[in-house]
C-alpha positions as a LaTeX table, in Angstrom:
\begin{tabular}{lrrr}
\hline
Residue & $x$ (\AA) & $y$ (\AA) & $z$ (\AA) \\
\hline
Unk1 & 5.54 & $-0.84$ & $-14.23$ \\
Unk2 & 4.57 & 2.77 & $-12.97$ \\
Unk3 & 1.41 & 2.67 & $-11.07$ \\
Unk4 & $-0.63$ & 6.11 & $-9.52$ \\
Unk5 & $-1.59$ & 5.43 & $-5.76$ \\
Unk6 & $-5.56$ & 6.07 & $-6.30$ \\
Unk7 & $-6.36$ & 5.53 & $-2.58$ \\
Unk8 & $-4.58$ & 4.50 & 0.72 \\
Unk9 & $-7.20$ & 2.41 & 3.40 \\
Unk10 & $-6.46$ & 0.88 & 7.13 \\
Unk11 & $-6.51$ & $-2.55$ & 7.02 \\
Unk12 & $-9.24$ & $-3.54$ & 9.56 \\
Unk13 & $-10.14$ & $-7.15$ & 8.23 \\
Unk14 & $-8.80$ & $-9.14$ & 11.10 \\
Unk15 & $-10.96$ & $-11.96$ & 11.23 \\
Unk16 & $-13.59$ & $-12.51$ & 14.16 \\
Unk17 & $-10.09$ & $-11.15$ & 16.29 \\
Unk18 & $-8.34$ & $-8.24$ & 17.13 \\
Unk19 & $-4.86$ & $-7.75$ & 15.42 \\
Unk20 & $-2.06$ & $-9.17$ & 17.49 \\
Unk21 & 0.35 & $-7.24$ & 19.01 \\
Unk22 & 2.79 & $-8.16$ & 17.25 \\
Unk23 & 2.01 & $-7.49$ & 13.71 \\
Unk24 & 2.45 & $-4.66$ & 12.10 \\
Unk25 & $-0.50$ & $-2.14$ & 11.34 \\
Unk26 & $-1.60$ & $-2.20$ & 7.52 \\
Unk27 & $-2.81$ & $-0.25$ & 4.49 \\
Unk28 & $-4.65$ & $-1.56$ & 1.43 \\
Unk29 & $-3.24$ & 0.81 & $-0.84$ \\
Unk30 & $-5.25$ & 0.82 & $-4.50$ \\
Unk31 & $-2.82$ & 1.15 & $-7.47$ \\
Unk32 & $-3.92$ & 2.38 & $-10.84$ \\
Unk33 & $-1.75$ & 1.30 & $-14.27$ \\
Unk34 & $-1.43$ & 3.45 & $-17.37$ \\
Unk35 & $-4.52$ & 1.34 & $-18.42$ \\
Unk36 & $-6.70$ & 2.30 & $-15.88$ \\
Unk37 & $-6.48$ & $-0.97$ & $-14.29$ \\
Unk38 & $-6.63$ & $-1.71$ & $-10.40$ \\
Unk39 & $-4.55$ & $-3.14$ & $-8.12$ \\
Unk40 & $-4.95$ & $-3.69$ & $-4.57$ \\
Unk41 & $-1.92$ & $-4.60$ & $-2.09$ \\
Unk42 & $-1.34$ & $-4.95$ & 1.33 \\
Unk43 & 1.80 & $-2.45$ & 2.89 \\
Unk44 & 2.95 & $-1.68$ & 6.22 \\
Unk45 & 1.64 & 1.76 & 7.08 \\
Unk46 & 5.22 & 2.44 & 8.61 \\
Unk47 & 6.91 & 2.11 & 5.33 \\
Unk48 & 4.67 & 4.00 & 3.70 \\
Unk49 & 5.42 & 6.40 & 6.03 \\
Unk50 & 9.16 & 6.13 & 5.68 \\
Unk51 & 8.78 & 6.40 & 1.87 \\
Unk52 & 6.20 & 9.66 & 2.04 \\
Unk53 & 4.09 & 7.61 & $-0.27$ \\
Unk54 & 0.57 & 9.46 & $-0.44$ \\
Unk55 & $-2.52$ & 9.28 & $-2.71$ \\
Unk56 & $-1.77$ & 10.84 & $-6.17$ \\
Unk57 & 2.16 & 9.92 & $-5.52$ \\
Unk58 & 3.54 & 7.71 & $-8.36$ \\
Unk59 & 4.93 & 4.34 & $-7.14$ \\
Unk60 & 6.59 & 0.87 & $-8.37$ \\
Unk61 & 7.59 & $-1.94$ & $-6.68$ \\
Unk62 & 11.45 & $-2.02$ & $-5.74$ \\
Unk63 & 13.61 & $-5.39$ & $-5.73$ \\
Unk64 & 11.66 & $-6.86$ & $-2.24$ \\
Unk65 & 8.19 & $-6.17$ & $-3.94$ \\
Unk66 & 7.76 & $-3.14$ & $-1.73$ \\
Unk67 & 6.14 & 0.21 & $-3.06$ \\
Unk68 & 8.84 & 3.17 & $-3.87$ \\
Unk69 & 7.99 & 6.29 & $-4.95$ \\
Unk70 & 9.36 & 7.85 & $-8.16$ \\
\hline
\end{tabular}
């Protein structure tokens, strides 16, 4: 399925903690179907990076479940 990236947020919800060290920094990125439905996931922010995946930029998930652009 072909989804529109509507919005791309930091993920700052780390509990009553700070995020550890070792984990990698997040995004909640909203998705939008041909329906107008919304979806919200959880990426690295590196990868989005890596795949120039921006608001407005049309996306689907690849073979690991991870967001590619088209």
């Amino acid at each position: 399925m072909i989804y529109i990236v509507k919005r791309i947020d930091e993920d700052l919800d780390f509990g009553c903690e700070e995020r550890a060290e070792d984990t990698h920094v997040m995004a909640i990125v909203t998705l939008m179907n041909s329906s107008g439905e919304e979806l919200r996931v959880k990426a690295e922010d590196a990868m989005l990076y890596e795949r120039n995946i921006n608001e407005g930029d049309k996306v689907y998930f690849d073979e690991e479940n991870k967001l590619e652009k088209i």
